[in-house]
Backbone atoms as SQL, in Angstrom:
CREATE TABLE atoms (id INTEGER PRIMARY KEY, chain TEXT, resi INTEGER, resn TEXT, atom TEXT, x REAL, y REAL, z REAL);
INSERT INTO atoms VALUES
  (1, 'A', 1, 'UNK', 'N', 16.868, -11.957, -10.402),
  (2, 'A', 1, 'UNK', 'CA', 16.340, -10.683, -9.964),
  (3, 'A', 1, 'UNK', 'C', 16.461, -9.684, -11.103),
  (4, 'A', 2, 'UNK', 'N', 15.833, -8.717, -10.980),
  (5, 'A', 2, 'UNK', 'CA', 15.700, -7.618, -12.210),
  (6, 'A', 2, 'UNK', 'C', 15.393, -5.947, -11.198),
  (7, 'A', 3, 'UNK', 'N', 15.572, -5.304, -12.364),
  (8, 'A', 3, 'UNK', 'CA', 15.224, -3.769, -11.507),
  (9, 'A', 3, 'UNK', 'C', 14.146, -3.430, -12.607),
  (10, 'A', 4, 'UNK', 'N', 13.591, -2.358, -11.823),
  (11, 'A', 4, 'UNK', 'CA', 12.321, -1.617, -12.554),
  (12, 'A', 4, 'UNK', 'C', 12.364, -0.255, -12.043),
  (13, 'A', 5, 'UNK', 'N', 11.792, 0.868, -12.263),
  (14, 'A', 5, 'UNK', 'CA', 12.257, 2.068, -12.865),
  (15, 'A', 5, 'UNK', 'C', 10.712, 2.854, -12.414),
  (16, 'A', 6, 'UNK', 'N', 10.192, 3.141, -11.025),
  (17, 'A', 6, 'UNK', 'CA', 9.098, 4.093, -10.287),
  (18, 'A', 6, 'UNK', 'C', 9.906, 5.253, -10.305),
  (19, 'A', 7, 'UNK', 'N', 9.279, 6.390, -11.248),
  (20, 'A', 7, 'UNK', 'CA', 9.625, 8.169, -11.223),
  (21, 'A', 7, 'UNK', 'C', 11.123, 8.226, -12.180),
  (22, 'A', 8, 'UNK', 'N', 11.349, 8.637, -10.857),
  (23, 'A', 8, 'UNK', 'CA', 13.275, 8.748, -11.598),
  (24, 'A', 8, 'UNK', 'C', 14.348, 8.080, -10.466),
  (25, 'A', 9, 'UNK', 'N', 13.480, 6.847, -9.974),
  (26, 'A', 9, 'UNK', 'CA', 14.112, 5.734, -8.993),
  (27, 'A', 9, 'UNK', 'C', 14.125, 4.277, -9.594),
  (28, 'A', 10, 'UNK', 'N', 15.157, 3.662, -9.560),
  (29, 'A', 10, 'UNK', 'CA', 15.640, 2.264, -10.048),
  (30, 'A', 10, 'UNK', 'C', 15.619, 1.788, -8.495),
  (31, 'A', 11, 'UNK', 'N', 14.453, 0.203, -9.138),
  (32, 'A', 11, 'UNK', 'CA', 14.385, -0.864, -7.807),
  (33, 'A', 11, 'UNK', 'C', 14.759, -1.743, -7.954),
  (34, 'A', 12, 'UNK', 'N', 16.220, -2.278, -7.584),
  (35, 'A', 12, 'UNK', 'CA', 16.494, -3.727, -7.430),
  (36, 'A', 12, 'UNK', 'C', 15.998, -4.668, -6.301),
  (37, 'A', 13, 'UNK', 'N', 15.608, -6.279, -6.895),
  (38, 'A', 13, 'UNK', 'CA', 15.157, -6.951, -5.428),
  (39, 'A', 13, 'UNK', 'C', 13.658, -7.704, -6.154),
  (40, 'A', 14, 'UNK', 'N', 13.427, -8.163, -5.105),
  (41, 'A', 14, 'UNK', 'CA', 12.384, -8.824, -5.164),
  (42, 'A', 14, 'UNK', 'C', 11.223, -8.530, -4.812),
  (43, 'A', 15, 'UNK', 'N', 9.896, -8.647, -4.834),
  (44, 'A', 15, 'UNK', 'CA', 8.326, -8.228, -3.728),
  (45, 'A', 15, 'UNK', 'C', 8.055, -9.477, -3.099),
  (46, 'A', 16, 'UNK', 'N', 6.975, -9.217, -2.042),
  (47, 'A', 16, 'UNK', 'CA', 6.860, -10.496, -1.561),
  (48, 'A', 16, 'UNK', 'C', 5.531, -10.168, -1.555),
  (49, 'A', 17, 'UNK', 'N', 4.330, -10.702, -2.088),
  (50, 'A', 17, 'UNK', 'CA', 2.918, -10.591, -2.047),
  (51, 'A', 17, 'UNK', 'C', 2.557, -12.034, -0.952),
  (52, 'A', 18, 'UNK', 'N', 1.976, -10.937, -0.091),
  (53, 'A', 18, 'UNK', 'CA', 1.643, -11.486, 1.120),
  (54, 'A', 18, 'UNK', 'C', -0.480, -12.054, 1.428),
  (55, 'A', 19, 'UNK', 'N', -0.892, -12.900, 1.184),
  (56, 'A', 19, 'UNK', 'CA', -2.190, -13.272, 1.704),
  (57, 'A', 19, 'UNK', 'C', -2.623, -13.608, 3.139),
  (58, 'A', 20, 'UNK', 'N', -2.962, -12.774, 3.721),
  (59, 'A', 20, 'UNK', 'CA', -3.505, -12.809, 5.385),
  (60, 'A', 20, 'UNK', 'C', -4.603, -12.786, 5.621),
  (61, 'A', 21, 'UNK', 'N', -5.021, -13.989, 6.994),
  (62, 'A', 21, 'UNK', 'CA', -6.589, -13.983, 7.147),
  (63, 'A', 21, 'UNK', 'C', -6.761, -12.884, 8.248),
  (64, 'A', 22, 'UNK', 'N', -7.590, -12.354, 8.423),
  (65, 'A', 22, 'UNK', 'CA', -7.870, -11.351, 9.316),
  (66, 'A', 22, 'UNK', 'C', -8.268, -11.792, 10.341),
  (67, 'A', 23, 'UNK', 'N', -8.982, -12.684, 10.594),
  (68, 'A', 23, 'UNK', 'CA', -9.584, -12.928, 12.026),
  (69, 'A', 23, 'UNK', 'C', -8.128, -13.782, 12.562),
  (70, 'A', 24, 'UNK', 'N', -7.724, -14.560, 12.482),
  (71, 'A', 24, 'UNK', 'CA', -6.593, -14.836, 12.777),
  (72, 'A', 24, 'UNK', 'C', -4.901, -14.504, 12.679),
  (73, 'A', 25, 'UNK', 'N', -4.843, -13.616, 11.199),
  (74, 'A', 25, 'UNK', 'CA', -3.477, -13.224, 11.421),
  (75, 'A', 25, 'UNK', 'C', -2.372, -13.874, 11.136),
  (76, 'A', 26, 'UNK', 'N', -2.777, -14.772, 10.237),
  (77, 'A', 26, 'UNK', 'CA', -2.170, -16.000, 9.592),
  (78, 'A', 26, 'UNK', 'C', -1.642, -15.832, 8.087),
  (79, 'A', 27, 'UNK', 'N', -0.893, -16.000, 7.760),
  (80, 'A', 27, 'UNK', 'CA', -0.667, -15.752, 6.214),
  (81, 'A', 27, 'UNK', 'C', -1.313, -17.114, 5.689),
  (82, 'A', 28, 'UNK', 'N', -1.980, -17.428, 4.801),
  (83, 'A', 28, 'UNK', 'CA', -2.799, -18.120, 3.863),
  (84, 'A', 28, 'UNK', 'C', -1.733, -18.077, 2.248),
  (85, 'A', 29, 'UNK', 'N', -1.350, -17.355, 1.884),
  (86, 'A', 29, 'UNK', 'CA', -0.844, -17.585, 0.724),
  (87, 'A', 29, 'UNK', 'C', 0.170, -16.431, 0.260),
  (88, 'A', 30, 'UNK', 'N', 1.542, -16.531, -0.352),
  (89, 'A', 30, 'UNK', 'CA', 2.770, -15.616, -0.085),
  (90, 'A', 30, 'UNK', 'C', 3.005, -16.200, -1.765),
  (91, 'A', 31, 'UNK', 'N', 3.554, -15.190, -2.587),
  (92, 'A', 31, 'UNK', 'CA', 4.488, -15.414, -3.848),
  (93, 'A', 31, 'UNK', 'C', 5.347, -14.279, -3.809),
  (94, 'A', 32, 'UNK', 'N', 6.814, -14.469, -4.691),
  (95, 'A', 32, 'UNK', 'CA', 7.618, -14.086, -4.105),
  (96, 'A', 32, 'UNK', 'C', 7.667, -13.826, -5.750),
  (97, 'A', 33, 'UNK', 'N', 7.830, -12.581, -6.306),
  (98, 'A', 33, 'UNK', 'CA', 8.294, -12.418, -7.517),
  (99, 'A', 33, 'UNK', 'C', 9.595, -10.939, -7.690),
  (100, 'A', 34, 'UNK', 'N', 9.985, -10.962, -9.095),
  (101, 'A', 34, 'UNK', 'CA', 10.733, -9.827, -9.017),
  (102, 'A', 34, 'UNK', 'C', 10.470, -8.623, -9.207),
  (103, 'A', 35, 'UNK', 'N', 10.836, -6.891, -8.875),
  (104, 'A', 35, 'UNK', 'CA', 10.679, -6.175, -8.759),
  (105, 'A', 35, 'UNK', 'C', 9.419, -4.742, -9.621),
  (106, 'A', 36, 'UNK', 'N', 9.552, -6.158, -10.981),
  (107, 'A', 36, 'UNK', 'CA', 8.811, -5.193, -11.778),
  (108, 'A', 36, 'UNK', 'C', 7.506, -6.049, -12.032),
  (109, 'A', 37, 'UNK', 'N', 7.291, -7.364, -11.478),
  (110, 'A', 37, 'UNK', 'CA', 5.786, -7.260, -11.422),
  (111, 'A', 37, 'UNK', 'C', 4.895, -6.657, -10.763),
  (112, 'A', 38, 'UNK', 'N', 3.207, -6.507, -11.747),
  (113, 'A', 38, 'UNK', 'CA', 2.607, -4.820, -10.613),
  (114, 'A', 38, 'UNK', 'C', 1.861, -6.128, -9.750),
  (115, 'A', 39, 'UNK', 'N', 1.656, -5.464, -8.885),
  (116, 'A', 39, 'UNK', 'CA', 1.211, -5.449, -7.271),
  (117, 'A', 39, 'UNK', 'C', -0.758, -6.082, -7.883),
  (118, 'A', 40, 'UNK', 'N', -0.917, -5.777, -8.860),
  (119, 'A', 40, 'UNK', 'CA', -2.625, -5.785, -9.121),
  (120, 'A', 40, 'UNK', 'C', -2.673, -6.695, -9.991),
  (121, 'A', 41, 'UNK', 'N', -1.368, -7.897, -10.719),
  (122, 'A', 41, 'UNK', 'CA', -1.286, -8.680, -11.390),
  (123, 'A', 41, 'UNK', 'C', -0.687, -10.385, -10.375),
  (124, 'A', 42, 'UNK', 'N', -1.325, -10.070, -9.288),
  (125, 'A', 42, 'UNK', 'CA', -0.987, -10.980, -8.023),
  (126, 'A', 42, 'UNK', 'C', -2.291, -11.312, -7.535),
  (127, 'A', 43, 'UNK', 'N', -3.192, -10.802, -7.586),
  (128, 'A', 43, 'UNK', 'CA', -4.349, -11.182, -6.530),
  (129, 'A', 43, 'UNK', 'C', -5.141, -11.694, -6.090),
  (130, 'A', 44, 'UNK', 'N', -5.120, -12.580, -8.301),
  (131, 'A', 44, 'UNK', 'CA', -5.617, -13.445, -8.451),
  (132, 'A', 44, 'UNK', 'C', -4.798, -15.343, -7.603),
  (133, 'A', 45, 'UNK', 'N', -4.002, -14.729, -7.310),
  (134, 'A', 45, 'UNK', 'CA', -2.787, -15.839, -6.751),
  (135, 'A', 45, 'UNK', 'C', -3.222, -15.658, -5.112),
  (136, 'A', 46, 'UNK', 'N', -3.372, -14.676, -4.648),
  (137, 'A', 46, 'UNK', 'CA', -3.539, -14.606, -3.483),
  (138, 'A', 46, 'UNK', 'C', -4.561, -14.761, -2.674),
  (139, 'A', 47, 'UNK', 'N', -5.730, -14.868, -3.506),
  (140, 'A', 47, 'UNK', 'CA', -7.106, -14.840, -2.767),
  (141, 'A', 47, 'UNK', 'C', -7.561, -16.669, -2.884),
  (142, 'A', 48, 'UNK', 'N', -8.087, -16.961, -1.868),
  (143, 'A', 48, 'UNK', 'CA', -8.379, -18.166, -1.648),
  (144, 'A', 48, 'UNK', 'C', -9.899, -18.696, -2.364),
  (145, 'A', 49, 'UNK', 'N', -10.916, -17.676, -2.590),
  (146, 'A', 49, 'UNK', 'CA', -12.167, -17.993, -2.754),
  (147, 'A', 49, 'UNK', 'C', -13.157, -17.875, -1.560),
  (148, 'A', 50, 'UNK', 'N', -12.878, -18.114, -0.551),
  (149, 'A', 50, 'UNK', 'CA', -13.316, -18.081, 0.730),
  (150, 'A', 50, 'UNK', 'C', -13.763, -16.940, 1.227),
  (151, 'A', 51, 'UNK', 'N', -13.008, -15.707, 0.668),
  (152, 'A', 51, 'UNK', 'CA', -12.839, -13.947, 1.697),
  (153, 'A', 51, 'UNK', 'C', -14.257, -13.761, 1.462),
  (154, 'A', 52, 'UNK', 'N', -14.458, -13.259, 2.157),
  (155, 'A', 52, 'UNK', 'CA', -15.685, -12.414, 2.455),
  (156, 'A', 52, 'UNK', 'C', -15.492, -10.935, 2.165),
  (157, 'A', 53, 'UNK', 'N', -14.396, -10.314, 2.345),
  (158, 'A', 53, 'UNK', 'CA', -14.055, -9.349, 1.804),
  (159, 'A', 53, 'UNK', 'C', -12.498, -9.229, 1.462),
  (160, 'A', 54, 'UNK', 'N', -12.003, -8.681, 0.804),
  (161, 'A', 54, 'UNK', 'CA', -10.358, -8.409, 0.232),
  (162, 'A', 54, 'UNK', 'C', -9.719, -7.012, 0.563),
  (163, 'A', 55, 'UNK', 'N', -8.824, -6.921, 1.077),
  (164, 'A', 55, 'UNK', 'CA', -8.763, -5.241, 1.372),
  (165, 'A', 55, 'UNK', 'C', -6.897, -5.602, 1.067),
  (166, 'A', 56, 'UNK', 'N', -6.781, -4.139, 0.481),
  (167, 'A', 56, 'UNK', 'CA', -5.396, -3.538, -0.087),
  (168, 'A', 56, 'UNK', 'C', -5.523, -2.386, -0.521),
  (169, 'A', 57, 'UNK', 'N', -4.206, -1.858, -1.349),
  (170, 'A', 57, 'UNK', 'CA', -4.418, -0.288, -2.115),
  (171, 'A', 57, 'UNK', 'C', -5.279, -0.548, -3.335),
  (172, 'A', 58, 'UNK', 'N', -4.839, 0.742, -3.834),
  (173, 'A', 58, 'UNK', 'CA', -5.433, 0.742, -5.548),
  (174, 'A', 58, 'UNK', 'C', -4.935, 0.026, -6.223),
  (175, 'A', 59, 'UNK', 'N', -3.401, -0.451, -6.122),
  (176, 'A', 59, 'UNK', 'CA', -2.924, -1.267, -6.693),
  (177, 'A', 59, 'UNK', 'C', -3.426, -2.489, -7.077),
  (178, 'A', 60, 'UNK', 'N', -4.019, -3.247, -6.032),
  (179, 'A', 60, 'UNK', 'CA', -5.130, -4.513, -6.160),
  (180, 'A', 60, 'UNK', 'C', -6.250, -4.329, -6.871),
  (181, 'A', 61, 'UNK', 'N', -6.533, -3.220, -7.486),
  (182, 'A', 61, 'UNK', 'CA', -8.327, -2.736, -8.157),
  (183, 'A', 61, 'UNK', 'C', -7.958, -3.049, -9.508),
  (184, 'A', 62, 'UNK', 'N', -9.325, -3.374, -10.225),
  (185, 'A', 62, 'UNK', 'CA', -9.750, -3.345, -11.650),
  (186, 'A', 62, 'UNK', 'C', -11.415, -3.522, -11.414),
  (187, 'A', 63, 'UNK', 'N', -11.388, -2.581, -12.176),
  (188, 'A', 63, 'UNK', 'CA', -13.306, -2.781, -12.306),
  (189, 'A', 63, 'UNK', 'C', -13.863, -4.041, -12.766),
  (190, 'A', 64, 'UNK', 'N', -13.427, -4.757, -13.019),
  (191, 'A', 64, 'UNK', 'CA', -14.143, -6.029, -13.150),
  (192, 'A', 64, 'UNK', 'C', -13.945, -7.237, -11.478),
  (193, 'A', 65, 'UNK', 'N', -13.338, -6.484, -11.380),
  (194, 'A', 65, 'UNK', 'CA', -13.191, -7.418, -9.617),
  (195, 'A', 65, 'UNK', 'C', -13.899, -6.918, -8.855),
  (196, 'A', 66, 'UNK', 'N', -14.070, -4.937, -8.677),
  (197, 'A', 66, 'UNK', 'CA', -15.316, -4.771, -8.291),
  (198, 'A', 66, 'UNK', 'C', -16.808, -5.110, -7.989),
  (199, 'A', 67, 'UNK', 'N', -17.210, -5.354, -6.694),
  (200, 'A', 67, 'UNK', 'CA', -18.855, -6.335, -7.288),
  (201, 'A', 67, 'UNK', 'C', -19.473, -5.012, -6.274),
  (202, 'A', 68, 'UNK', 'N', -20.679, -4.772, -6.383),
  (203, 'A', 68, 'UNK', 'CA', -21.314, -4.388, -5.890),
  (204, 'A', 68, 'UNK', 'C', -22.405, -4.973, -4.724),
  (205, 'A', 69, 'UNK', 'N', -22.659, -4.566, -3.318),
  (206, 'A', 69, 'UNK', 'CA', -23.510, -5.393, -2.249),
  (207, 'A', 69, 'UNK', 'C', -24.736, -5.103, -3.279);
C-alpha cells in the first residue's frame, strides 16, 4: 500500500475500480490498486467492449475516448 497527497490531505489504502452492467447490476470487472493510481488510468481495464454506453465522472474522460453519435 502507498499514500498519495489530494489538496493538503494524505490518503492511505487502496481504490477499488469497480465495472457494472446496468441492466442487471452485476459487477463485470473490479481491480484493486493503490491509492495514488488516477481513477482515468483504469478504464481501459474496466470496459468489456460490449457497452453501449460508459458512464462515470470526469475522472474517466480523455478526448480521445470521446466519440461522437
Amino acid at each position: 500500500m502507498s499514500s498519495t497527497k489530494k489538496g493538503n490531505n494524505y490518503y492511505f489504502g487502496l481504490k477499488a475500480h469497480i465495472g457494472v452492467d446496468a441492466d442487471s447490476g452485476l459487477v463485470h470487472s473490479l481491480e484493486i490498486t493503490t491509492a495514488k493510481v488516477a481513477d482515468g488510468n483504469m478504464i481501459d481495464v474496466l470496459v468489456h467492449g460490449e457497452e453501449a454506453i460508459v458512464l462515470g465522472d470526469r475522472a474517466y474522460t480523455r478526448n480521445d475516448r470521446n466519440l461522437e453519435a
